[in-house]
C-alpha positions as CSV (number, residue, x, y, z in Angstrom):
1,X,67.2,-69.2,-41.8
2,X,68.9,-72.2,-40.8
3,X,67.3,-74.5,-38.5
4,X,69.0,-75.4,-35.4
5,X,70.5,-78.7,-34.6
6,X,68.8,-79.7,-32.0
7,X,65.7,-79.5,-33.5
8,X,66.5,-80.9,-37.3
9,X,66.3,-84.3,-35.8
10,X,62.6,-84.0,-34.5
11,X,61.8,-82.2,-37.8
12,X,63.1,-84.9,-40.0
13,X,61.3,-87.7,-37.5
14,X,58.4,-85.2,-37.9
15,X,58.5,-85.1,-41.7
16,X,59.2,-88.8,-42.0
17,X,56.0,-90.1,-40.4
18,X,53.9,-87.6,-42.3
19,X,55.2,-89.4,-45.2
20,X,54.6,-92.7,-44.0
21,X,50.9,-91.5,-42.8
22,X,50.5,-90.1,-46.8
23,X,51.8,-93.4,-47.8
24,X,49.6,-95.8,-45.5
25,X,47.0,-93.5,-46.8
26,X,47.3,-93.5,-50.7
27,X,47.5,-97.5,-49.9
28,X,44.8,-97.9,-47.6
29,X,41.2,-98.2,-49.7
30,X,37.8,-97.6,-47.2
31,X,34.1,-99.2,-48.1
32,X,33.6,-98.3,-52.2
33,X,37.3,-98.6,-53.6
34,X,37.7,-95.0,-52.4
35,X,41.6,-94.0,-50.9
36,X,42.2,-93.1,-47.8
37,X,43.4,-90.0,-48.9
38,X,40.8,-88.9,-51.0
39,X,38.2,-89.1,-48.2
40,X,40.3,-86.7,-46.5
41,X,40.8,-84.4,-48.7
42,X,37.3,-84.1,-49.4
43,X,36.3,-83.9,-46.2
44,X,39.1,-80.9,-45.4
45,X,36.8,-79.1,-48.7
46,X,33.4,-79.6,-48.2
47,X,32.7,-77.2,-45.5
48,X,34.3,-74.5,-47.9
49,X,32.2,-76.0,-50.1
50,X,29.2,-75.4,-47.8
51,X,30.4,-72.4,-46.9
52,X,30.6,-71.0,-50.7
53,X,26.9,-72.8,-51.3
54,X,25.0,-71.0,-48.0
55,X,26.4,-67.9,-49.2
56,X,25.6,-67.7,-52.8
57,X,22.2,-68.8,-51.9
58,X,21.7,-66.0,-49.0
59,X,22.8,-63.6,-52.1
60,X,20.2,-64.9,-54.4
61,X,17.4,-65.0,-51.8
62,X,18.2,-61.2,-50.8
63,X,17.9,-60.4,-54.6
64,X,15.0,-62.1,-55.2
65,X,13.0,-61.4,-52.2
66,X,14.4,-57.9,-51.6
67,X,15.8,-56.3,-55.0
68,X,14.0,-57.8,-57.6
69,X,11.0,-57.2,-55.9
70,X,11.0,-53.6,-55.2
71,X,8.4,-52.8,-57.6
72,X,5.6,-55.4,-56.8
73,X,4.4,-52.6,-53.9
74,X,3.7,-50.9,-56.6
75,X,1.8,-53.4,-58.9
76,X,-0.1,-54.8,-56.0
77,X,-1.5,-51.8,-55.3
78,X,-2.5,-51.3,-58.9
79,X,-4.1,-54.8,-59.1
80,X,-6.0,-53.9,-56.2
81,X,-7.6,-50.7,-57.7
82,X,-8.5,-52.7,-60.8
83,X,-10.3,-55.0,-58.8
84,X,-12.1,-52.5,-57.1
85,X,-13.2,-50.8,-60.6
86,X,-13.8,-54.3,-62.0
87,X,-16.3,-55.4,-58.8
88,X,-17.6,-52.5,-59.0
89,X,-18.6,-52.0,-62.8
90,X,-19.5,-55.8,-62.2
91,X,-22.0,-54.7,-59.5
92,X,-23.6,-51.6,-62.0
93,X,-24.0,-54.4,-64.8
94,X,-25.8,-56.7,-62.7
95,X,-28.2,-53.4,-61.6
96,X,-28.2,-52.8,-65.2
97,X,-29.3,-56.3,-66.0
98,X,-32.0,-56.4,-63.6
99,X,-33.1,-53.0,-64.4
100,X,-33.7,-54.1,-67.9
101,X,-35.9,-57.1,-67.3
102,X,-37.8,-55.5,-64.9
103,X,-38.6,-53.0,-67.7
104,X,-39.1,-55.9,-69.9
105,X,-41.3,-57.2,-67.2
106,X,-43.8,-53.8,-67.5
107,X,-43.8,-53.4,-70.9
108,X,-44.8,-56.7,-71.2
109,X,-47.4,-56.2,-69.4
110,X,-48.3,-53.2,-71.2
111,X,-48.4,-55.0,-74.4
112,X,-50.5,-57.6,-73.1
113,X,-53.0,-55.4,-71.5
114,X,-52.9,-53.2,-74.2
115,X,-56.3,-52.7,-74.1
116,X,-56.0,-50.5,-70.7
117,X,-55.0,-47.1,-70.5
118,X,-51.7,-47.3,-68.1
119,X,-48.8,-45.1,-67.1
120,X,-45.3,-45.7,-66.5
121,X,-43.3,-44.1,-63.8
122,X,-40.3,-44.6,-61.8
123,X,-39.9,-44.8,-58.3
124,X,-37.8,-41.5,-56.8
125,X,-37.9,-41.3,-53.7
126,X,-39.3,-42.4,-50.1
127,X,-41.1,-41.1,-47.0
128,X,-39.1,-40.0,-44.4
129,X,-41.3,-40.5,-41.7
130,X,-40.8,-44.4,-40.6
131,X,-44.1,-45.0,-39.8
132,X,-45.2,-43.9,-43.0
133,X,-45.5,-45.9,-46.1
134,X,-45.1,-43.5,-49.1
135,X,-43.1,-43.0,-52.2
136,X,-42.9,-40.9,-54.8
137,X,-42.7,-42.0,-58.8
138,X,-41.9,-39.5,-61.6
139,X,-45.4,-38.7,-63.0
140,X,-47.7,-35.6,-61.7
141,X,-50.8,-33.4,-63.3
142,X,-48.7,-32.8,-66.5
143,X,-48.9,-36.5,-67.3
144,X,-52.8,-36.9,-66.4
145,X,-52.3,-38.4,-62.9
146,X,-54.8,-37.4,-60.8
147,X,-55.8,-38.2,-56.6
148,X,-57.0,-41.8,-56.2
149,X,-56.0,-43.3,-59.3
150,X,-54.4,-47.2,-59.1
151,X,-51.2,-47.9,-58.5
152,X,-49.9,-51.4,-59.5
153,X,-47.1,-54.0,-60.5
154,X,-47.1,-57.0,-63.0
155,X,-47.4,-58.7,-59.8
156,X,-50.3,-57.1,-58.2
157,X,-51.9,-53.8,-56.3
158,X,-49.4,-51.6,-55.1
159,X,-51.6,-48.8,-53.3
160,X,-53.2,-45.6,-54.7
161,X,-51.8,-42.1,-55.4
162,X,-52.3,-39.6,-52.4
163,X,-51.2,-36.4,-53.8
164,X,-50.4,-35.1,-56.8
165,X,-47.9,-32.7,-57.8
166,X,-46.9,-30.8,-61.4
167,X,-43.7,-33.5,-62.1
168,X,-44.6,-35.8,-59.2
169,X,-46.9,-37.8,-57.4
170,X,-47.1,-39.3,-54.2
171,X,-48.4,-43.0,-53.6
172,X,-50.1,-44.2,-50.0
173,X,-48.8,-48.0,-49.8
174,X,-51.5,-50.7,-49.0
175,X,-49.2,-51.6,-45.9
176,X,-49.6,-48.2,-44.7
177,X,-51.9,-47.6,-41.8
178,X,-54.3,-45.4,-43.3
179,X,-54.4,-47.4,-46.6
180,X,-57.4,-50.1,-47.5
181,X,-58.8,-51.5,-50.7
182,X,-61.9,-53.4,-51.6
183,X,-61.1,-57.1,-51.9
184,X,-62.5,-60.4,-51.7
185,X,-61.8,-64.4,-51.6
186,X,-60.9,-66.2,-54.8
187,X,-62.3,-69.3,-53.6
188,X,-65.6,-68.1,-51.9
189,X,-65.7,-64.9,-53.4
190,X,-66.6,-63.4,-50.2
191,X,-65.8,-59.5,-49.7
192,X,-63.9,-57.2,-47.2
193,X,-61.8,-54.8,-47.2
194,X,-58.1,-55.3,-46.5
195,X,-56.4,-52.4,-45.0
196,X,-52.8,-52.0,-43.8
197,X,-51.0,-52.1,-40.2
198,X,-47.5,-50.6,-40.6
199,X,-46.1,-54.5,-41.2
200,X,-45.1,-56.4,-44.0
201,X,-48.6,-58.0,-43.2
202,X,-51.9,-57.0,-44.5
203,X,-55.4,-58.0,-42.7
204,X,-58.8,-58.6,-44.2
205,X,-61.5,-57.6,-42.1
206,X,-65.2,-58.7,-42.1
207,X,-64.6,-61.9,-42.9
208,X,-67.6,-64.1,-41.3
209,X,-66.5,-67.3,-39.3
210,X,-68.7,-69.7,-41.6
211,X,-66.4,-68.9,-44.4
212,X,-64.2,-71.5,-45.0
213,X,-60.6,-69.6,-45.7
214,X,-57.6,-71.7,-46.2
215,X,-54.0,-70.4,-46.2
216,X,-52.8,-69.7,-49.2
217,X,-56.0,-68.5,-50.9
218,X,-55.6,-65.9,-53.6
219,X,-56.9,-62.1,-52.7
220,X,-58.0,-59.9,-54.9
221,X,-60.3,-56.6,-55.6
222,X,-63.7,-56.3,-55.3
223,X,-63.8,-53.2,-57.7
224,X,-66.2,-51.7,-55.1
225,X,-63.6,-49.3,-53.9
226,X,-63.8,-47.1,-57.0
227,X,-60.0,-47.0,-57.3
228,X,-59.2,-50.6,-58.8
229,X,-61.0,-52.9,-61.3
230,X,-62.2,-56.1,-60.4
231,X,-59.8,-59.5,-59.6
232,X,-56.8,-57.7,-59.5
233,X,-54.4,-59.6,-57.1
234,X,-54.1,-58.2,-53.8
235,X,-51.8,-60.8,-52.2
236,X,-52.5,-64.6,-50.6
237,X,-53.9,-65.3,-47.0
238,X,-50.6,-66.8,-44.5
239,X,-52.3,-67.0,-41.5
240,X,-56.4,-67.5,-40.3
241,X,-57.2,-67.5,-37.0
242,X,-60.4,-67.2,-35.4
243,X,-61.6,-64.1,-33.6
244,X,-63.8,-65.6,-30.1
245,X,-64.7,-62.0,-29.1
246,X,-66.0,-61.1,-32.6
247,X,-67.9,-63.1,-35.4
248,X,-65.3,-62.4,-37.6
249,X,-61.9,-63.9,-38.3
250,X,-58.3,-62.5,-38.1
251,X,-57.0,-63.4,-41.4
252,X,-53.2,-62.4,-42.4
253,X,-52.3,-61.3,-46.0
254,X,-48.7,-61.3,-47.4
255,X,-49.2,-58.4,-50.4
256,X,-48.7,-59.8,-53.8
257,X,-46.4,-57.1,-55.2
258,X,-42.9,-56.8,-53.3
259,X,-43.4,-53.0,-51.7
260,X,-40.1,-52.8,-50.2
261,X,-38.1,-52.5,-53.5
262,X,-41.0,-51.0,-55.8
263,X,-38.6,-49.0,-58.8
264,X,-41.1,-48.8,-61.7
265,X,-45.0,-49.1,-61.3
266,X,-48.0,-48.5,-63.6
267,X,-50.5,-46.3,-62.6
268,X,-53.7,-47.2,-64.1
269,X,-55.5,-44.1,-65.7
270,X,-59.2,-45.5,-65.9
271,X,-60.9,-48.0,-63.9
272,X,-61.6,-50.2,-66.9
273,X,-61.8,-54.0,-66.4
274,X,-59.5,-56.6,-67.5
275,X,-58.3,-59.9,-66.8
276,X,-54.9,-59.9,-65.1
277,X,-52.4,-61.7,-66.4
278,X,-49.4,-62.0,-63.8
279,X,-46.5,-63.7,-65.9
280,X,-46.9,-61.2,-68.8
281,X,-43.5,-60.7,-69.6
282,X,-43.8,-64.1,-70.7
283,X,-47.2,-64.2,-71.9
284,X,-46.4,-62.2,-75.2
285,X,-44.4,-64.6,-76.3
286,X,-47.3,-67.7,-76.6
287,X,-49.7,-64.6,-77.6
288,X,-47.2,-63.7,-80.8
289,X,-46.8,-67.7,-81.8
290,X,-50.5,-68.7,-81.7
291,X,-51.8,-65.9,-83.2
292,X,-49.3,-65.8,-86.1
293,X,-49.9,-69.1,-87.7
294,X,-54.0,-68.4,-87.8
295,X,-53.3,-65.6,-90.1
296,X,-50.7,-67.5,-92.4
297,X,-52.8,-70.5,-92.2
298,X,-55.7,-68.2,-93.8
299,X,-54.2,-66.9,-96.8
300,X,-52.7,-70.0,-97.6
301,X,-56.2,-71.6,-96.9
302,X,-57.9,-70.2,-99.8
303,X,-55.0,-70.3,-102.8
304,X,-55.2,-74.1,-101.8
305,X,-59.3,-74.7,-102.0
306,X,-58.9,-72.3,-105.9
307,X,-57.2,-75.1,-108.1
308,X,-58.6,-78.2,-106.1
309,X,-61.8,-76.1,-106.4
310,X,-61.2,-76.5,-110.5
311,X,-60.5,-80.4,-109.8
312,X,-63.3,-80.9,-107.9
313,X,-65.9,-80.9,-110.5
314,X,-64.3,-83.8,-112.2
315,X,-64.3,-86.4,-108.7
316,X,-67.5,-86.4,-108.4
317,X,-67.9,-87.7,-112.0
318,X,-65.6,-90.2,-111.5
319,X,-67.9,-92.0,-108.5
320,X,-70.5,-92.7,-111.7
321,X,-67.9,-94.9,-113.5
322,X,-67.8,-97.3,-111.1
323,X,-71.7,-98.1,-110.4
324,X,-72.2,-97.9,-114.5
325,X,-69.7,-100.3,-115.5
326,X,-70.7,-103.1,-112.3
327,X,-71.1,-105.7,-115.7
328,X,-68.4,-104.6,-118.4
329,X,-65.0,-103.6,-116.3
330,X,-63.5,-102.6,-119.9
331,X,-66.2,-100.4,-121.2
332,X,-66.6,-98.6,-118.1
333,X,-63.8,-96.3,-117.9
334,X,-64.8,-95.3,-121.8
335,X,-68.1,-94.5,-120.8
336,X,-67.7,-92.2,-118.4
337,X,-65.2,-90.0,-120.0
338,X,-67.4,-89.2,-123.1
339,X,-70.1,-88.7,-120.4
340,X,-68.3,-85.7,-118.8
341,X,-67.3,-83.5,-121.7
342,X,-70.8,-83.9,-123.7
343,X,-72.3,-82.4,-120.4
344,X,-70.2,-79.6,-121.0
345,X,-70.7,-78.5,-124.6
346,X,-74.7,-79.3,-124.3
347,X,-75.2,-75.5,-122.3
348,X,-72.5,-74.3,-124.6
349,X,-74.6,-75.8,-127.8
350,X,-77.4,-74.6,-126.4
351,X,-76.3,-70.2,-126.1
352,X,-75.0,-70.9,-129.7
353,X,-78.4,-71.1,-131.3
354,X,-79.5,-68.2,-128.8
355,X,-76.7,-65.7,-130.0
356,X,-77.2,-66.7,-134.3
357,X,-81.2,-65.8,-133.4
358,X,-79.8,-62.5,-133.1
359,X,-78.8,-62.1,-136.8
360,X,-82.3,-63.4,-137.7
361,X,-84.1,-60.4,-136.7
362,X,-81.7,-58.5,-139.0
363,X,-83.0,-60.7,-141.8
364,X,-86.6,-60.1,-141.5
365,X,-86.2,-56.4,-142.9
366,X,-85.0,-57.7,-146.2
367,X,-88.2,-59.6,-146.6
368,X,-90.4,-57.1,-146.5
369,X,-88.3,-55.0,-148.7
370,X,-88.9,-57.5,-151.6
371,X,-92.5,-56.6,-151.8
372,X,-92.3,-52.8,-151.8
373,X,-90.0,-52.9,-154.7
374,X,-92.4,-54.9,-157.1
């Protein structure tokens, strides 16, 4: 199409200062030795260069964040349930754990006081009734439990059993209204009972105002009750407050064995006495070390006294030596030496002759025989 002639003037005027304008700016050189033209040619690129960037990287972001990822739902939801097992099997280990030194705990105890007759049982069940304080263990008539036998804890009186069943047994808690036992101060070693109110809190009663009680003093049983033996621990006095309508004083006691989370107890099967020992999971362990060198130190006692025993005969003849030879220091030690040994052969010199008078006897027939013949 040929361009019209009217307008191939302006064209070439047109084309001719576009050249000049490329020219000037191939010449031209801005800040850094860059061209003119350069800058704006660059400059003309970069936003398709932007362009190009924003979208490759809105690409990559809807992979990553949308496509790649359509499966982490899933794992997520799997890691959750294995943390959920894993707390949870954590949890039963810990229960586990504690379960096993509390067992630890009681037979311990049972090792220690070996010398008393004492049943274990586990802890089943509770009274339903809130103002009750009852449980039941796992022991009844088959095992030899009988009514009003002691109920306790390597940490102290737990209560006494109220009824007894074939398998099981229920036990009347010393915080229980209707529960009591005999007990009396450590300290002044005055007596009264302490019975149970329905709190956490037991109270001993009939204590006289001239008795000096401080808090924190040490209960325990009188043995007059017929159900425990004597100084068990009953628990330690928290509060002491004096009674003005009464002779007596109001004296608080915080039980000695934890009765809200009882699992195992002993229940004592005679009323025999024996000295409580409270930390006798531990106690077993002191018992076993001291009582195993005494017998290794005795058979080792007497092989060591046998061969100085065969020794000792010859020291004491050697304190003669010295005193003998006070003048001649050179002679002495000879002296001495013969000393010992001729005191030995003298008793054996002396059964010698006693054994050859023996064969004398035989002899004397033969002298007698010598006159019958002639």
């Amino acid at each position: 199409m040929s361009i019209p002639s009217r307008h191939r003037s302006l064209t070439l005027f047109a084309a001719a200062i576009a050249a000049q304008v490329l020219l000037l700016a191939v010449q031209i050189r801005r800040g850094q030795q860059v061209r003119l033209i350069r800058v704006w040619a660059i400059e003309s690129v970069s936003p398709l260069g932007r362009g190009a960037a924003w979208s490759v990287d809105g690409v990559r972001g809807l992979w990553n964040n949308y496509v790649g990822l359509r499966h982490m739902r899933e794992e997520n939801d799997q890691l959750r349930g294995e943390v959920g097992e894993l707390r949870m099997r954590n949890s039963q280990l810990e229960s586990r754990a504690a379960e096993a030194d509390r067992l630890a705990g009681l037979l311990g105890f049972r090792d220690v006081h070996s010398e008393v007759q004492t049943l274990a049982a586990r802890v089943i069940g509770a009274s339903p009734d809130p103002s009750s304080h009852m449980v039941f263990i796992s022991r009844g008539s088959r095992d030899g439990v009988k009514r009003d036998m002691g109920v306790i804890t390597p940490e102290g009186v737990v209560g006494k059993i109220f009824a007894v069943y074939p398998d099981t047994s229920q036990v009347l808690l010393l915080t229980d209204k209707e529960s009591g036992v005999g007990a009396l101060l450590a300290a002044s070693r005055s007596q009264g009972p302490v019975r149970g109110s329905g709190d956490p809190l037991l109270g001993l009663e009939y204590i006289s105002s001239d008795v000096k009680v401080e808090q924190g003093e040490k209960i325990l049983t009188s043995g007059q009750d017929r159900i425990f033996p004597k100084d068990l621990p009953v628990g330690t006095v928290v509060q002491v407050q004096p009674d003005h309508r009464s002779p007596f004083q109001k004296i608080s006691v915080k039980p000695a064995a934890r009765l809200d989370g009882l699992e195992e107890v002993l229940v004592l099967l005679t009323r025999q006495e024996f000295t409580f020992r409270k930390d006798a999971d531990k106690a077993p362990v002191p018992v076993a070390s001291v009582t195993s060198p005494k017998p290794a130190a005795f058979p080792t006692a007497p092989t060591a006294p046998k061969p100085v025993a065969s020794v000792t005969p010859s020291k004491p003849t050697a304190p003669p030596p010295p005193t003998k030879p006070g003048t001649p220091p050179t002679n002495a030690p000879a002296s001495p030496k013969p000393a010992t040994p001729v005191t030995s052969p003298k008793p054996a010199a002396l059964e010698a002759p006693s054994k050859p008078a023996e064969p004398d006897t035989p002899q004397a027939p033969k002298t007698p025989g010598t006159p019958d013949n002639p």
